[in-house]
C-alpha positions as CSV (number, residue, x, y, z in Angstrom):
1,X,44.9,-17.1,17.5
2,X,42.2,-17.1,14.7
3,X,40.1,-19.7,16.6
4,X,40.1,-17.5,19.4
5,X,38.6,-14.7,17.7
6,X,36.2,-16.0,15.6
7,X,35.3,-17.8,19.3
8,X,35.0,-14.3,20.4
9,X,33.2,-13.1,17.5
10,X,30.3,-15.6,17.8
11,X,30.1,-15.3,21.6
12,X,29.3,-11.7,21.2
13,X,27.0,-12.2,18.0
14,X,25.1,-15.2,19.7
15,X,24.7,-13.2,23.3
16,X,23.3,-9.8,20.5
17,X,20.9,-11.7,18.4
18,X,19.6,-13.2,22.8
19,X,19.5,-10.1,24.2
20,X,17.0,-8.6,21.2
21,X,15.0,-12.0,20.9
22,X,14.2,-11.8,24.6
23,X,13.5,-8.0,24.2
24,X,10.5,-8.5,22.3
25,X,6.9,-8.5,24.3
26,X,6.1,-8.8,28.3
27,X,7.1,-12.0,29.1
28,X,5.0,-14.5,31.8
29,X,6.8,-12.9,34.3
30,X,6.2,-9.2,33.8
31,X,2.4,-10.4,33.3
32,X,2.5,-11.8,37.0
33,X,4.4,-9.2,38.4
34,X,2.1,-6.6,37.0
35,X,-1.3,-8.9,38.2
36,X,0.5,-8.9,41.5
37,X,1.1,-5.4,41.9
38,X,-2.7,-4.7,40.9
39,X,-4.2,-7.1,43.4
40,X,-1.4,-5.4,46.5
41,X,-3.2,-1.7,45.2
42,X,-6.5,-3.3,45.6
43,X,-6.5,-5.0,48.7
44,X,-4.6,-1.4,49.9
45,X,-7.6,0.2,48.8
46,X,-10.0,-1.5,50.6
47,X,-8.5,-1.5,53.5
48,X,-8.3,1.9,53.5
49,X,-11.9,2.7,52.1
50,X,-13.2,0.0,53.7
51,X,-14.7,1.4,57.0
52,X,-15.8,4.9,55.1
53,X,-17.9,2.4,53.0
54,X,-19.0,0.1,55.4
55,X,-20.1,3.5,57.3
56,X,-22.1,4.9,53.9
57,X,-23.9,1.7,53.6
58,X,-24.9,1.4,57.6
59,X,-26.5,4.9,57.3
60,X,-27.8,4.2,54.0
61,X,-29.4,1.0,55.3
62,X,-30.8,3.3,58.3
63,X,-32.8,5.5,56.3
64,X,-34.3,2.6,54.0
65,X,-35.2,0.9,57.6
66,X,-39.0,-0.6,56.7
67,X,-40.8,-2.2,58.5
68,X,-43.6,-4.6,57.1
């Protein structure tokens, strides 16, 4: 019986002392995830600003029209 608890005993102890080494710092993975999520919002973005620019810089490129 003592063998199983002190079994039981460093199973929980060894899966405590895991849990709070991996809690420290973003690992690899929450770095890509993050890098991911910005480059979905900016590719969202300029798809959606992307014809209201595309129109500023047509009429901008109008009224600079010069001919040599």
């Amino acid at each position: 019986m003592l063998p199983m608890l002190v079994f039981i005993q460093n199973l929980f102890t060894d899966a405590k002392d895991r849990l709070a080494h991996e809690a420290k710092g973003a690992t690899a993975v929450e770095y890509g995830l993050i890098i991911g999520l910005m480059a979905v919002a900016l590719i969202a973005a300029f798809v959606i600003l992307g014809p209201a620019l595309q129109a500023t810089f047509t009429d901008v490129s109008n009224e600079m029209d010069v001919t040599p």
